[in-house]
C-alpha positions as CSV (number, residue, x, y, z in Angstrom):
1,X,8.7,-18.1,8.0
2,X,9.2,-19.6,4.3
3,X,5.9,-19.5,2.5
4,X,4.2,-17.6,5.4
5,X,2.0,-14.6,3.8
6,X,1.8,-10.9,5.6
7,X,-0.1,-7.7,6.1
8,X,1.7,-5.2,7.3
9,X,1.8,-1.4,7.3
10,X,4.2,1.5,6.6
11,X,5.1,3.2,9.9
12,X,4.4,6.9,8.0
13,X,1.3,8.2,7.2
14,X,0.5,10.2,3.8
15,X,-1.6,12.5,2.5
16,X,-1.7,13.3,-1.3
17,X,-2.9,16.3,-2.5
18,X,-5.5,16.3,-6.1
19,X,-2.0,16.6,-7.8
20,X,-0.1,14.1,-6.8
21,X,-0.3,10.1,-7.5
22,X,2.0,7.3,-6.4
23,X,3.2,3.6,-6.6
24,X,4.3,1.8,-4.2
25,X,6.9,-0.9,-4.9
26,X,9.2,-3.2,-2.6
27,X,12.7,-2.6,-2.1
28,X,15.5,-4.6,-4.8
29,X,17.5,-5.4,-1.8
30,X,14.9,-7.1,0.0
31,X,13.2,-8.9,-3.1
32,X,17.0,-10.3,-3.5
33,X,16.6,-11.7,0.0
34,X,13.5,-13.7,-1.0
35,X,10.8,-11.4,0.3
36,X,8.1,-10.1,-2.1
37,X,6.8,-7.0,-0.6
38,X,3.6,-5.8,-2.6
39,X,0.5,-3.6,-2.4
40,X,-2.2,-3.2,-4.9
41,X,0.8,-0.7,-6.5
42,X,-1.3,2.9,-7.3
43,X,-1.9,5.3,-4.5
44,X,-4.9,7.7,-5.7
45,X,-4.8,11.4,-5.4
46,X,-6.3,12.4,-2.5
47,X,-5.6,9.3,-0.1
48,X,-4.6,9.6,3.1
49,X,-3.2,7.2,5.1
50,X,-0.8,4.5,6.3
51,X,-0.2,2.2,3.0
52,X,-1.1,-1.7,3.6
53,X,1.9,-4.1,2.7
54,X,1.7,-7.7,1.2
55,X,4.3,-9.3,2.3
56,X,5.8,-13.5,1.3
57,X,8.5,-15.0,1.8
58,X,9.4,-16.9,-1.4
59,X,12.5,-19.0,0.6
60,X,12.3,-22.1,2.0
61,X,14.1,-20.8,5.4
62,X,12.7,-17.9,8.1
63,X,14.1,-14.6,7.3
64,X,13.9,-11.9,10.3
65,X,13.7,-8.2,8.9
66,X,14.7,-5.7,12.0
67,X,12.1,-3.1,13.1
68,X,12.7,0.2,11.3
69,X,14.1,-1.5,8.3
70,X,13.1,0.3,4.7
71,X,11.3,-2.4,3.0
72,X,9.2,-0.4,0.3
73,X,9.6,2.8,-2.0
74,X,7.1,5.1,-3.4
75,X,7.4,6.8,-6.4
76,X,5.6,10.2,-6.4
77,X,3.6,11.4,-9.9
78,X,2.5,14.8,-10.8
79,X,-0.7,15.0,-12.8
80,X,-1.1,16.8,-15.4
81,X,-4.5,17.1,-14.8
82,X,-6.0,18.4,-10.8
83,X,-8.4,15.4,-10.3
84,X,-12.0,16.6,-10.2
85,X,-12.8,13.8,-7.4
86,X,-10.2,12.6,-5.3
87,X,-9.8,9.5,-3.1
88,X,-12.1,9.8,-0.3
89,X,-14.1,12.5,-1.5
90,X,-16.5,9.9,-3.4
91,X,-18.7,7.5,-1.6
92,X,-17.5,3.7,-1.1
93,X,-13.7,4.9,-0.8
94,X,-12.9,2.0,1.7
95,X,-9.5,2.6,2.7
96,X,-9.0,6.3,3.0
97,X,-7.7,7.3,6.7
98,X,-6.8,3.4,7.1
99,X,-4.5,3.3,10.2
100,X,-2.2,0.2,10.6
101,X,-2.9,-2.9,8.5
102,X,-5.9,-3.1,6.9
103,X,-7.5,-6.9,5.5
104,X,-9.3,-7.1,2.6
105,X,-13.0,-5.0,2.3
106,X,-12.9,-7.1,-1.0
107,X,-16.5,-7.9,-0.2
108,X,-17.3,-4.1,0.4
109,X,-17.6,-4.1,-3.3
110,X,-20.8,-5.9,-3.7
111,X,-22.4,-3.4,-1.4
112,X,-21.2,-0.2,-2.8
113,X,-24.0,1.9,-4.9
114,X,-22.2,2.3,-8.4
């Protein structure tokens, strides 16, 4: 619905390796359709997971996207560095095996031992 605001989730799960990062950005066809799809963007080495979407509709009319549709892209980076600790190996790694849409643990951050 126009203005309405989203969390959704990829249907695939992914597991990086210490070698691999990625960013996660919405399709041009469907940002041309008035629909911002957006994430916090970097995907650390070593997460695993399904990838939580922000999605808005920027239109002042409902748009329907069909199940199955490709709505985001990611785009895969090689390291030139293996990191030493990855994503989920460090304590306070929040979203790591995150299955479905996941809210915010925004407030997890006040608690974490840094």
């Amino acid at each position: 619905n126009p203005g309405d605001f989203y969390i959704l989730s990829t249907v695939e799960k992914i597991t990086l390796s210490k070698s691999i990062a990625g960013f996660v950005h919405g399709r041009s066809s469907i940002g041309r359709m008035g629909i911002n799809i957006h994430m916090a963007g970097f995907v650390d080495p070593m997460f695993s997971g399904n990838l939580t979407l922000e999605v808005s509709n920027f239109t002042r009319s409902p748009i329907s996207i069909p199940k199955g549709i490709r709505i985001c892209q990611i785009l895969f980076l090689l390291t030139t560095n293996v990191v030493s600790i990855g994503y989920g190996e460090k304590e306070g790694q929040k979203y790591n095996n995150q299955k479905g849409p996941t809210l915010s643990k925004v407030n997890d951050d006040f608690n974490a031992k840094n």
